[in-house]
DRENKESE-888420 format. One line per 4 residues: number of its first residue (from 1); their letters; for each residue x, y, z of C-alpha. Coordinates in steps of 0.001 Angstrom, whole numbers, plus 524288, in hexadecimal, padded with zeros to 5 digits. Layout:
N
NUM	A	X/Y/Z | ...
This chain:
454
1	XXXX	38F1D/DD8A7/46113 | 38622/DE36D/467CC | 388C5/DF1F6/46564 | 38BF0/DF62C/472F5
5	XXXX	39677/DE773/47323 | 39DA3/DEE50/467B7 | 39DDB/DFC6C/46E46 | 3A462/DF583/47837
9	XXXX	3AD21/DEE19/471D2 | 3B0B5/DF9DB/469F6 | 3B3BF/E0102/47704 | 3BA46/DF684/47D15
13	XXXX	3C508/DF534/47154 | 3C53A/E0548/47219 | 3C92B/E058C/47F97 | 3D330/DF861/4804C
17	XXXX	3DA96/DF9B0/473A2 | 3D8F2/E0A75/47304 | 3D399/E08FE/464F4 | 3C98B/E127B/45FE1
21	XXXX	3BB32/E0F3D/45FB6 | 3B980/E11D1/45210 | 3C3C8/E06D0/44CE3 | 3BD01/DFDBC/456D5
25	XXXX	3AEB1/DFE9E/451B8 | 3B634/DFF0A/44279 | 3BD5F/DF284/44702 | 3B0F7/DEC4F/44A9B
29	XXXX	3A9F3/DF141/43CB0 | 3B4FB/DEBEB/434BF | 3B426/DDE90/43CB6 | 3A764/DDE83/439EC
33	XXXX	3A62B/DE0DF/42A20 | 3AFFC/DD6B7/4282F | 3A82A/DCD42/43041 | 39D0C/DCFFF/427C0
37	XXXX	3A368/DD16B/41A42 | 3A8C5/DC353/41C79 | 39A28/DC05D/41EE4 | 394A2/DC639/41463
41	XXXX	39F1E/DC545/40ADD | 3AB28/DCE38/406B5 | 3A33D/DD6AB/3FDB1 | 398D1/DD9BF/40891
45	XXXX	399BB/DE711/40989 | 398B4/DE84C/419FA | 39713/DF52B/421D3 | 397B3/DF451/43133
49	XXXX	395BA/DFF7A/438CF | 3957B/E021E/44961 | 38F61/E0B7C/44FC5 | 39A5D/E11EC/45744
53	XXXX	38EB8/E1693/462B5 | 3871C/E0A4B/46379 | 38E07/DFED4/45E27 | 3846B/DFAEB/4561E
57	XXXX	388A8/DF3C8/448AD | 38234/DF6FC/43AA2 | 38728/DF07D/43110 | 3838B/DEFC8/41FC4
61	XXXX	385ED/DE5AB/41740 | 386C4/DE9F9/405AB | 37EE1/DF48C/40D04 | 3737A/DE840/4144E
65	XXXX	373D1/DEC5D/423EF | 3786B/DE160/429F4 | 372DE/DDC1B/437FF | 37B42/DE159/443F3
69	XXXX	379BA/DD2E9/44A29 | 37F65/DCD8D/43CFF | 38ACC/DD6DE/43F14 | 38DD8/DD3F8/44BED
73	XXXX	38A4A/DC464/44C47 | 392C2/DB901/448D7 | 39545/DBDC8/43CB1 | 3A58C/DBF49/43987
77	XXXX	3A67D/DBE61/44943 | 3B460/DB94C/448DA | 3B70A/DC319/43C2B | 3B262/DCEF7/44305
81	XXXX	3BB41/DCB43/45045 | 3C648/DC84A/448CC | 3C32C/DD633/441AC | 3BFFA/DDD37/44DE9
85	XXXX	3CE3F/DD8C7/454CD | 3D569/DDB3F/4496A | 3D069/DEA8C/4479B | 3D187/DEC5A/4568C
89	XXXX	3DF2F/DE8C7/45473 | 3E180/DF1FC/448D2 | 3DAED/DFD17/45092 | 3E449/DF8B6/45D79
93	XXXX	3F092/DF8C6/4559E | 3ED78/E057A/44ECF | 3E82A/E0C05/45A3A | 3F56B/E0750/46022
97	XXXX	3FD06/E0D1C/45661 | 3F7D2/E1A3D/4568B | 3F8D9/E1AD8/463F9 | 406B6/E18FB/463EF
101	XXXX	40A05/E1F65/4560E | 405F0/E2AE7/45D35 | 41056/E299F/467E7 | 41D1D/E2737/45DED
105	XXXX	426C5/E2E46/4644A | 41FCA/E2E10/472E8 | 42741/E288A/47EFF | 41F67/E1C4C/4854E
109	XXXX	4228B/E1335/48FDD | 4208A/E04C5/48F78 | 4241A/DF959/49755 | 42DC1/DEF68/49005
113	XXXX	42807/DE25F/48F3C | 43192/DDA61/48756 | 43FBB/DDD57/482E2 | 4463F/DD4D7/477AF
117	XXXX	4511F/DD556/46FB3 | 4533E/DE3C8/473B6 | 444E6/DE7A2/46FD6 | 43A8C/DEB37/47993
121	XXXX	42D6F/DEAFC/479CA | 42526/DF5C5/481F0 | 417E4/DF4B3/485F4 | 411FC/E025F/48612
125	XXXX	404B7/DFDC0/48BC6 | 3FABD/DFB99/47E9D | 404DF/DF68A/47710 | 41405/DF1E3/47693
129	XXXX	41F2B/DF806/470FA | 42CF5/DF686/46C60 | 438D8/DF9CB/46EB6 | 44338/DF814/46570
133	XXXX	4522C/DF5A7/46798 | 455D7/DFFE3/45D89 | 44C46/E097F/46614 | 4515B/E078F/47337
137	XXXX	45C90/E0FD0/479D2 | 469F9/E0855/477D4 | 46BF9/E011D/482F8 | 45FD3/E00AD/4886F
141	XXXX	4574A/DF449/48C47 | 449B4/DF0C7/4916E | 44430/DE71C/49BCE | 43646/DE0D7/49C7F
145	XXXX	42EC7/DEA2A/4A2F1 | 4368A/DF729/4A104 | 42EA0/E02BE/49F7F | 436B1/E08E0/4927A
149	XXXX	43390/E16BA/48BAC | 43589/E1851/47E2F | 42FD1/E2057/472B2 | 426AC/E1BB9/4681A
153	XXXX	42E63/E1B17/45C90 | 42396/E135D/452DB | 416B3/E0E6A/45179 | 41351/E0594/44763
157	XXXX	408F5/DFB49/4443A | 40DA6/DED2C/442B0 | 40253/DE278/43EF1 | 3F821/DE395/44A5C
161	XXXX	400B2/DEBA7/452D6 | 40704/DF792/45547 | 4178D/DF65E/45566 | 41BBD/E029C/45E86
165	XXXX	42A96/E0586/46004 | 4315A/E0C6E/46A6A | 43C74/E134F/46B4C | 446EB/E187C/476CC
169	XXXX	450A2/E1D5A/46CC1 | 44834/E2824/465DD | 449E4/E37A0/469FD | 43B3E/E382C/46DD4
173	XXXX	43E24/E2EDC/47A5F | 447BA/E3903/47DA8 | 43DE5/E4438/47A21 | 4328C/E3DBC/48294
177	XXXX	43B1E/E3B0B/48F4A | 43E2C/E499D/48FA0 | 4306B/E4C59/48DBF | 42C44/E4324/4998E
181	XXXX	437C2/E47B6/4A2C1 | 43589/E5460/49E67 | 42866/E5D00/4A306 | 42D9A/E68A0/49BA6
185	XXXX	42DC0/E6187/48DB5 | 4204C/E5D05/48FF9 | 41BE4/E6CBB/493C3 | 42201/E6FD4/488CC
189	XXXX	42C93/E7850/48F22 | 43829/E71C2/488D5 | 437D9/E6C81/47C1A | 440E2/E60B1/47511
193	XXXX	44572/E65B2/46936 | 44E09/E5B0C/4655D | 453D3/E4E79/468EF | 45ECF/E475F/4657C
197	XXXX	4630F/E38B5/4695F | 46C2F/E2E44/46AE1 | 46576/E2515/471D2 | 46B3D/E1D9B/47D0B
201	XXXX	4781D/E27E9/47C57 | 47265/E36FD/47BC3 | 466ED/E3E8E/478EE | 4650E/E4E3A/47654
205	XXXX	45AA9/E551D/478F2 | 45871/E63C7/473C8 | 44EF9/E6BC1/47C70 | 44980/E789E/47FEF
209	XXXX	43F72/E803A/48848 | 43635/E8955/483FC | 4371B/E9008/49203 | 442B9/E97BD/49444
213	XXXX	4417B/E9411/4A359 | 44372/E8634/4A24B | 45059/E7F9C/49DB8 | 44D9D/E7573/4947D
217	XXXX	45A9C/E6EBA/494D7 | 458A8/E6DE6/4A6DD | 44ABA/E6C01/4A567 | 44E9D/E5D97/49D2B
221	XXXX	45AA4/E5B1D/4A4A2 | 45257/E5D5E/4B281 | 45716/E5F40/4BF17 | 4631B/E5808/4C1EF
225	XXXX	4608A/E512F/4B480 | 45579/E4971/4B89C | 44BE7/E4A06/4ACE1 | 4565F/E4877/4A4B8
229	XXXX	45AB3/E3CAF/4AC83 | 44F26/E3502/4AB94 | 44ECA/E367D/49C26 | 45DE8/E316E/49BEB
233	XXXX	45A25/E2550/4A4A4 | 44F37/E2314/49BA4 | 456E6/E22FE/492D4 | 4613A/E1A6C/494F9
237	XXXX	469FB/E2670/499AC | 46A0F/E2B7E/48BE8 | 47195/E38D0/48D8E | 46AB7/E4461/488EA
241	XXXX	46D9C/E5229/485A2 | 463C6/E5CA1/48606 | 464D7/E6813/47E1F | 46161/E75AC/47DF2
245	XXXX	459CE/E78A0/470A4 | 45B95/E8476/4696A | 4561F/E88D1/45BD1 | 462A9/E8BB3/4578E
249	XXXX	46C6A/E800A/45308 | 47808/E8A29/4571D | 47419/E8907/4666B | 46DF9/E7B1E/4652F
253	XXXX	47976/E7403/45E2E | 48327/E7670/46A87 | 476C2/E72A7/4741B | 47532/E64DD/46D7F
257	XXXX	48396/E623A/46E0C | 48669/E6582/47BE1 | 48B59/E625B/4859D | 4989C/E66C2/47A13
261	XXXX	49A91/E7420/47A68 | 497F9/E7995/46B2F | 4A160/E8639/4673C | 498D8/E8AB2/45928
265	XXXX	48DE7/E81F3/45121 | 48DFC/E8474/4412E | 482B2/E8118/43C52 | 482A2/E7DA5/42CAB
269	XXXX	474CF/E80D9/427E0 | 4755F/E7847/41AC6 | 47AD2/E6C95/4216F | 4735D/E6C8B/42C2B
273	XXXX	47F86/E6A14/43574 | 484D5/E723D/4414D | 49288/E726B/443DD | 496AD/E7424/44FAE
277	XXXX	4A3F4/E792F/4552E | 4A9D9/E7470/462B5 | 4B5CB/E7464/468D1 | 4BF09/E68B1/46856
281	XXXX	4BB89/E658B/477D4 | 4ADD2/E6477/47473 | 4AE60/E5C58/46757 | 4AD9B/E50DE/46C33
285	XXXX	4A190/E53A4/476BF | 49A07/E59CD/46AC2 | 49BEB/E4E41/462A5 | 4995B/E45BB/46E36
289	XXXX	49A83/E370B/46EC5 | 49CD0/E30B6/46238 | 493A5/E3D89/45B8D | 489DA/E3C19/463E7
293	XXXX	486A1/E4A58/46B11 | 48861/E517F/45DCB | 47FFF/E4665/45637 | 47397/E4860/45FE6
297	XXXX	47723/E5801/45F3D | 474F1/E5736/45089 | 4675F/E4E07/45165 | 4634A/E59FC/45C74
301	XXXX	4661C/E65BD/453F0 | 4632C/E5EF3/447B1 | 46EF2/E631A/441BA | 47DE2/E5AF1/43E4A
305	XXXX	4861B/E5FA8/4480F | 4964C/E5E2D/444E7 | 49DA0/E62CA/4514A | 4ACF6/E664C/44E67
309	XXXX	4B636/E71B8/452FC | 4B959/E7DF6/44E30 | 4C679/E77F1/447C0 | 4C00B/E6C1E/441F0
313	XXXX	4B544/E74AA/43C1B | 4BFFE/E7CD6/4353D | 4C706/E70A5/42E57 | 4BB31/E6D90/429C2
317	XXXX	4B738/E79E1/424A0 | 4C5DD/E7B10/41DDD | 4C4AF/E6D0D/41A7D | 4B64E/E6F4D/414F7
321	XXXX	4BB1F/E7B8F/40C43 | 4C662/E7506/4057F | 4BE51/E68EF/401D2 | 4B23B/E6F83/3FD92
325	XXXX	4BA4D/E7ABA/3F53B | 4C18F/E6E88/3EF54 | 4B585/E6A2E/3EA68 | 4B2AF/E6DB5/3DC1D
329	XXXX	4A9D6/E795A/3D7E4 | 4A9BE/E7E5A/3E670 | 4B1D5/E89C3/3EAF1 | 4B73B/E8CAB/3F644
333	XXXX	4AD9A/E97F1/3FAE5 | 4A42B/E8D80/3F8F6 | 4AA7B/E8429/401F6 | 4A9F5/E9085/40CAC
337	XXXX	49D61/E91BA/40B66 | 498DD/E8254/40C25 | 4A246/E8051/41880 | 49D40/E8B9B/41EB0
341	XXXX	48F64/E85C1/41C94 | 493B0/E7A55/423AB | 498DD/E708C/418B5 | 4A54A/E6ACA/41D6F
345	XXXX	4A504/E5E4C/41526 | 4A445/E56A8/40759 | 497EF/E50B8/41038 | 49326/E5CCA/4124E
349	XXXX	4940C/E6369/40544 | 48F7D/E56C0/3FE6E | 48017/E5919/404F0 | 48169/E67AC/40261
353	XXXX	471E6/E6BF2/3FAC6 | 476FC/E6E49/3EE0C | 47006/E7B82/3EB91 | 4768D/E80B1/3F933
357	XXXX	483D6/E7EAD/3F1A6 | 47FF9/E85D1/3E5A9 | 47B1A/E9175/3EB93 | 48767/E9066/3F57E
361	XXXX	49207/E90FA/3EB1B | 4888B/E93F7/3DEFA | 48BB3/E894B/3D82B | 48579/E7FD7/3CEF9
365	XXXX	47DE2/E7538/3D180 | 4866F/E6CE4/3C88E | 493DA/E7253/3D18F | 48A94/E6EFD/3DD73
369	XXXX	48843/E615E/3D963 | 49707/E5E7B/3D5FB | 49B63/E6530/3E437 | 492E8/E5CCD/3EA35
373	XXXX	4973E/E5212/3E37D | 4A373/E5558/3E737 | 4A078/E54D5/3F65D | 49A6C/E4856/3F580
377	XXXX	4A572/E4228/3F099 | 4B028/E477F/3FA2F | 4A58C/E44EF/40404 | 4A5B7/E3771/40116
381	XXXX	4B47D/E35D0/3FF55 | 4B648/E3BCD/40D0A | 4AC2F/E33D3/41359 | 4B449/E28DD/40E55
385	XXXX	4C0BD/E2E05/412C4 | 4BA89/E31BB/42054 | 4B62D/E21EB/42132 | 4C309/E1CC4/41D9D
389	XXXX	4C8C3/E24D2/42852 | 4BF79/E1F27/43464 | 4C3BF/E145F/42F46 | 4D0F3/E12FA/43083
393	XXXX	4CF3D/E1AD8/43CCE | 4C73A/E0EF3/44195 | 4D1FC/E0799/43C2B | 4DAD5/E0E14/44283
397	XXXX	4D415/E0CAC/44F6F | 4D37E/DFF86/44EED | 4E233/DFD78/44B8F | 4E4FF/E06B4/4572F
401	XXXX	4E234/DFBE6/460C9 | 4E6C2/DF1D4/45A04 | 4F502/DF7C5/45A95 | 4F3B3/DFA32/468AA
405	XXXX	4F23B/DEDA9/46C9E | 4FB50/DE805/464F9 | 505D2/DF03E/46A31 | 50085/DEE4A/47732
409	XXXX	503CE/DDEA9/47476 | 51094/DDFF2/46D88 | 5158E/DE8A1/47BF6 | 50F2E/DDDD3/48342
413	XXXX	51718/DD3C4/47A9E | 52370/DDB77/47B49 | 522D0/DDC2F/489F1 | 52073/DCC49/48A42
417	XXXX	52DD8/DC8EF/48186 | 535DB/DD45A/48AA4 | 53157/DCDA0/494FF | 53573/DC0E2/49126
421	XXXX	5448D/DC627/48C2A | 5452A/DCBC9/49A67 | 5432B/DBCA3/4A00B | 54BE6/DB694/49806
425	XXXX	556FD/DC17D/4996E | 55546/DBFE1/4A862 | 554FF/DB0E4/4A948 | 56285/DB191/49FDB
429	XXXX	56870/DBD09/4A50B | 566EA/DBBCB/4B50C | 5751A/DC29B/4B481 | 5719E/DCE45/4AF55
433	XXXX	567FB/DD60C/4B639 | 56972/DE253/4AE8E | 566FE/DDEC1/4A016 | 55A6C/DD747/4A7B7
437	XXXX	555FC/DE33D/4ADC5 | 55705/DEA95/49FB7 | 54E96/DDFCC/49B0B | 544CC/DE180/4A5CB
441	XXXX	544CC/DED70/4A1F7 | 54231/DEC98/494BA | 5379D/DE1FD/496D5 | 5326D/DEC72/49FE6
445	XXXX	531A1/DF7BF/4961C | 52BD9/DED40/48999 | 52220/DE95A/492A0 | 51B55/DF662/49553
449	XXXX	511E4/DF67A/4886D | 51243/E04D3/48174 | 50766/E0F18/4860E | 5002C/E170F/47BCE
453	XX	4FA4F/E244B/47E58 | 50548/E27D8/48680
């Protein structure tokens, strides 16, 4: 092998497999030493060594210069291929890798090339990736030839090659649509603070402009809703919300949880929670559909959220007092001063930082330990209590039905026997027209099955 055939080759591999020169000419010197060592023998001490400018080869053996032609003839031919292909691979697969490691979290777009048993595969041009069931939007499915945009969600190294994983259920994908829809995210004039998501059902997305002149809530939405629209069809028209952010958890609670209109937020520093007061009209649109508009509101803020009216917070508060003042070793003032910090349950008090309650009520750390204690155990007994009732509610719900129809088949059956005493009482009693129209009548009246709700 001439010096300017292994610049070449060198140069060649560089360019087609986008590995660095350096682990090309070190993939040839490895090849090379253990062609020779299984020449000379393992405890050969072999050094081989290419100039990087000229190609040329140098080699020493236990420290004897050994001749260039040697190195390069017949000597370990096969060896030194079989070396060569397997460190060009190494390099490929690792140069693949970091290529991609870099990009976790980055949108790409592929074309789908085969789709089985709910998983697809992507080819993104180099390489192929995946697409997992458990990472696709619910719902969603993928032809042969379907240009698809996901995420990079992992890179890893698996034997020779390089395992990638997308994902279409991640907040990034969300994140990276807005910025491609979006010029002013990519200037830099609006800024994602925070994103929250369902995915396939409802996304919310927290924004704001460091220009006073633009409006970063219209500037997303665009005119007539069109850059918004595009993101929606994209994704499977997943609904999204996007939200005004503001600093302060007082302004950007009721932002995350429109479109409900929010009357006062509490915020309870040592538990981390925000309660927030609405009227009874608006309960039900700030819980939203089975918890889900409050749930993405608390992922947004980073915050638990409980949403309840003005009357339900006061039972709990009078509730809250009596239990906790019931509770040995803790009095009543207390109990204020622990509801008014936002503890309104056992739960609650049970994960209270010990030292907190010592310096709140100046007690011991032996009293603490006991009142905690305490909570635990009436937190458990209510969870308990709280489990046995959904159940027999479900019980209930399911015996609900049951009844119903059964009454609806003992009218129907009623009905059937009037009906037949009205045929016999008219084919024995042609003479008397009047006792058969009272039966007729009757028959009539058993036959119309009772209505509920009425």
């Amino acid at each position: 092998m001439k010096p300017e055939e292994i610049l070449r080759i060198v140069d060649a591999i560089h360019r087609d497999k986008n590995i660095d020169k350096e682990i090309v000419f070190q993939a040839i010197e490895s090849a090379l030493v253990t062609a020779l060592v299984r020449h000379y023998g393992e405890d050969a001490e072999v050094i081989i060594q290419i100039d990087r400018e000229s190609g040329a080869i140098a080699g020493t053996c236990d420290g004897t210069n050994i001749d260039p032609e040697e190195i390069t003839g017949r000597i370990g031919a096969q060896t030194a291929k079989q070396v060569i292909i397997q460190k060009i691979r190494e390099a490929e697969r690792d140069s693949i890798h970091d290529e991609y490691e870099e990009q976790v979290g980055q949108m790409v777009s592929g074309l789908v090339t085969r789709f089985d048993g709910g998983v697809a595969t992507v080819s993104l041009g180099a390489t192929e990736a995946i697409l997992p069931r458990s990472e696709q939007i619910p719902g969603e499915s993928f032809h042969v030839n379907e240009r698809v945009r996901a995420t990079i969600f992992e890179v890893r190294k698996s034997g020779s090659r390089v395992k990638i994983i997308l994902s279409r259920i991640r907040p990034q994908l969300v994140q990276r649509l807005f910025e491609q829809e979006i010029p002013e995210i990519i200037d830099g004039i609006i800024e994602i603070r925070a994103i929250s998501r369902e995915p396939g059902y409802r996304s919310k997305v927290a924004v704001i402009s460091s220009d006073n002149r633009v409006d970063c809530v219209g500037a997303c939405v665009g005119v007539r809703g069109n850059r918004i629209k595009n993101i929606v069809e994209e994704l499977g028209g997943e609904r999204i919300d996007i939200v005004r952010w503001n600093d302060d958890l007082q302004v950007l609670v009721p932002n995350a949880l429109q479109p409900a209109e929010v009357d006062e937020v509490i915020l309870c520093q040592m538990l981390g929670r925000g309660i927030v007061l609405v009227r009874e009209d608006q309960l039900s649109l700030a819980i939203g559909r089975r918890g889900q508009n409050v749930r993405l509101a608390s992922k947004l803020c980073g915050w638990d959220i409980e949403i309840m009216t003005r009357e339900e917070l006061d039972q709990q508060i009078e509730r809250a007092v009596d239990g906790f003042s019931s509770i040995e070793g803790l009095e009543e003032s207390v109990a204020e001063r622990l509801v008014g910090e936002g503890f309104l349950s056992y739960d609650d008090l049970s994960v209270i930082e010990p030292d907190d309650l010592m310096e709140m009520g100046e007690l011991s750390a032996e009293a603490v330990d006991m009142i905690v204690n305490e909570a635990e155990n009436r937190a458990t007994v209510a969870e308990v209590a709280a489990a046995d009732e959904r159940r027999k509610q479900r019980e209930q719900e399911h015996v609900e039905p049951v009844s119903v129809e059964a009454n609806a088949d003992s009218s129907v059956e009623n009905a059937s026997e009037a009906g037949e005493e009205v045929q016999e009482q008219e084919s024995t009693s042609q003479g008397e027209p009047m006792d058969a129209e009272i039966a007729s009548g009757e028959a009539s009246e058993a036959s119309t099955p009772p209505q509920s709700g009425s």
